[in-house]
N, C-alpha and C positions, 0 to 999 in steps of 0.2 A: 628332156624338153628344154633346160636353160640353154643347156649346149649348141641344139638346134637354132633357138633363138639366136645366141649370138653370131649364127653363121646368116639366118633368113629373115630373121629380123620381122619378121610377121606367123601369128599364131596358124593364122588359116591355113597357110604355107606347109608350115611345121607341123598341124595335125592331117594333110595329105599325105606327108610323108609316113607318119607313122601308122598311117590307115594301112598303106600298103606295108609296109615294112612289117606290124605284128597286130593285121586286123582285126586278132583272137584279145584283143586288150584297147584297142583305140578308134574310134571314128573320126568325121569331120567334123572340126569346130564350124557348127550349123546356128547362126543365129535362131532363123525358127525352129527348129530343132531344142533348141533351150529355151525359146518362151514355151514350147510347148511344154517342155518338163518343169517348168519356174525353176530353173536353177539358178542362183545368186550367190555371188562371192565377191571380196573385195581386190582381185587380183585376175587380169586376166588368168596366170598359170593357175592359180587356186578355182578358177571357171571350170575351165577346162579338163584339168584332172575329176575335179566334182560330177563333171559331163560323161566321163568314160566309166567313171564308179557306178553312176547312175546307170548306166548304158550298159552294164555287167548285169545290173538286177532285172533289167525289162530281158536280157536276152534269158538270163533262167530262166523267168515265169512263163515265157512264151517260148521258149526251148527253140530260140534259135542258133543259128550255125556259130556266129561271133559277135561281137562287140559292133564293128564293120558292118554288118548284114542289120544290126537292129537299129542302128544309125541313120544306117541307109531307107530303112521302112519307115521309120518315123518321120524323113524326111520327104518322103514321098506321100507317106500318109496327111500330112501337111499340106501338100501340093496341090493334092486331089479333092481338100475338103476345106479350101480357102481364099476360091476361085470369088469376084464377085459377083459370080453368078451359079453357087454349085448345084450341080445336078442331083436328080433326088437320091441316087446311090449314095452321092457322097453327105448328102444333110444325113441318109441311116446312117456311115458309118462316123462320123461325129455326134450322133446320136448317142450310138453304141458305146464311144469313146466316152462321153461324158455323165453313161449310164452305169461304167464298168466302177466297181469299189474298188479292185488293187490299183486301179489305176489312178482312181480320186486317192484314195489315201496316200501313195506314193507322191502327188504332187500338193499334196497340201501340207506334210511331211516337211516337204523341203522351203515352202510357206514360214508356217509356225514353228518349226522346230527349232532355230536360233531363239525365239520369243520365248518358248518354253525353257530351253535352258540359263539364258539369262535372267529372266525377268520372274517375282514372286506374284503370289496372287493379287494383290493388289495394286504391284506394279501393272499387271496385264489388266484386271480393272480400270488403270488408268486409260489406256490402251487402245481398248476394248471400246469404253464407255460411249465415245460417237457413233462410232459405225454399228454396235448392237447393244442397245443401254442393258436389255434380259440378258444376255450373256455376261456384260461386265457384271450384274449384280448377282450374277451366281459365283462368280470369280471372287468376288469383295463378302458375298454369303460364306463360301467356306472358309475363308480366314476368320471372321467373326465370331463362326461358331468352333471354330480350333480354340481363339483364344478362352471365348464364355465356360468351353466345355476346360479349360486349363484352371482359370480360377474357381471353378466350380470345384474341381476335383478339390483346392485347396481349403475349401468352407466344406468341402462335406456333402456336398449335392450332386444326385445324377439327373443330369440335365433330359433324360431319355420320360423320366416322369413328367406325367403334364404336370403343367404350370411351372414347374420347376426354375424356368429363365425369370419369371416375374418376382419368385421367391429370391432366387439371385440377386436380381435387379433391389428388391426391398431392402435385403442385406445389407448391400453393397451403398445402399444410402442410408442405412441407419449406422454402421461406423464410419460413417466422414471417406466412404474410399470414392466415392461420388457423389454430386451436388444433383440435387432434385433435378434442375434443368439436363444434366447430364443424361441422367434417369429418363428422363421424358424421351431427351434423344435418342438411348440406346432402344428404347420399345418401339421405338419409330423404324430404325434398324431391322430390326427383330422379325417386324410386319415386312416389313419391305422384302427379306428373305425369305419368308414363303412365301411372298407373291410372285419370287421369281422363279420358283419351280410349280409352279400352279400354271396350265400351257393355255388357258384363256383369259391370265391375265397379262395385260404391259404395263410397262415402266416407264418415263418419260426418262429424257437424259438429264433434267435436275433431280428429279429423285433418288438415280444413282450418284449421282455428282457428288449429292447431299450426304447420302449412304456411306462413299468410299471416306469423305472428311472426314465424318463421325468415328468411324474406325481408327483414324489417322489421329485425329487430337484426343480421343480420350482409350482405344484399348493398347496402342504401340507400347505404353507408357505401363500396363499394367507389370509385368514381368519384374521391372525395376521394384515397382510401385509396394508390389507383396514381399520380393526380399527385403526390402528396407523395416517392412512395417507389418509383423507378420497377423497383427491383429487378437482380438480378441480368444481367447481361449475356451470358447462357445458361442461357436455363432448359430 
């Protein structure tokens, strides 16, 4: 593909050519064609090849002829159902299209899936937090409870027993490894975590806001906080 470039000096050009030359591996670089798959890349080449990768997996699933041919449908499928005025066939088959699962999961895949590799859970909480505040706080929830269930293990508690986090929470302000206001916060936490797996309730975007900080000033610090200071020898 460089090669080509430096002879045509235009991608679209260059992916006509390789359509025909080996359309068992390559389509037309289709702008709609790649909004419709949400492909993103920071390179047109790195687009493009992503496009043809992409454009391998839709031809397995639908078992078609080449790379070429599924390019060619998707772009057509495009065509037919983004008229402004589409007809009722074409509103079922973007229906259908936006009913289908392999075909959601495929583009949401290439959505979140740079998010999910760079970013930890409460990076994504951060994220998250405006556009869906329950979702960031279940994001900002399991990290929470990785950490509580981590020092817990260290004092001797399974966090699985009721009350168990409050009995923590006591601990943990009666040797100085937390200030009563701390305390207060993390139960405030705590609540707020299962309210976000509870599906009739919501969360406002400050009370995750609130939620992820808390996390951030007082459990990031814990890890350090128990090697240094291993504590009492009966808690």
């Amino acid at each position: 593909m460089r090669s080509l470039l430096a002879v045509l000096h235009n991608t679209g050009v260059v992916s006509l050519v390789l359509r025909f030359v080996h359309p068992e591996y390559f389509g037309i670089f289709s702008t709609p064609t790649i909004n419709l798959l949400l492909i993103h890349r920071p390179t047109t080449i790195e687009l493009y090849l992503a496009f043809c990768e992409e454009l391998r997996e839709w031809r397995k699933h639908f078992r078609l002829a080449s790379v070429a041919d599924t390019e060619l449908g998707l772009w057509t499928f495009h065509e037919l159902t983004s008229g402004p005025e589409p007809l009722e066939e074409a509103e079922q088959a973007r229906a259908e299209f936006d009913a289908d699962v392999w075909i959601q999961r495929r583009r949401a895949a290439q959505v979140l899936r740079p998010f999910f590799k760079k970013y930890g859970a409460l990076e994504l909480a951060r994220i998250f937090v405006e556009e869906h505040p329950k979702l960031a706080a279940k994001f900002a929830g399991e990290e929470y409870e990785r950490r509580l269930r981590s020092v817990a293990r260290r004092v001797g508690l399974r966090l699985g027993v009721k009350g168990a986090v409050e009995v923590l929470f006591d601990r943990l302000a009666q040797y100085d490894y937390i200030t009563l206001e701390q305390k207060t916060r993390l139960r405030r936490v705590w609540e707020i975590r299962n309210r976000a797996v509870h599906p009739a309730t919501d969360l406002s975007l400050e009370e995750v806001e609130n939620m992820i900080e808390t996390i951030e000033d007082i459990c990031l610090g814990w890890d350090t906080k128990f090697l240094e200071s291993p504590g009492p020898e009966k808690w």
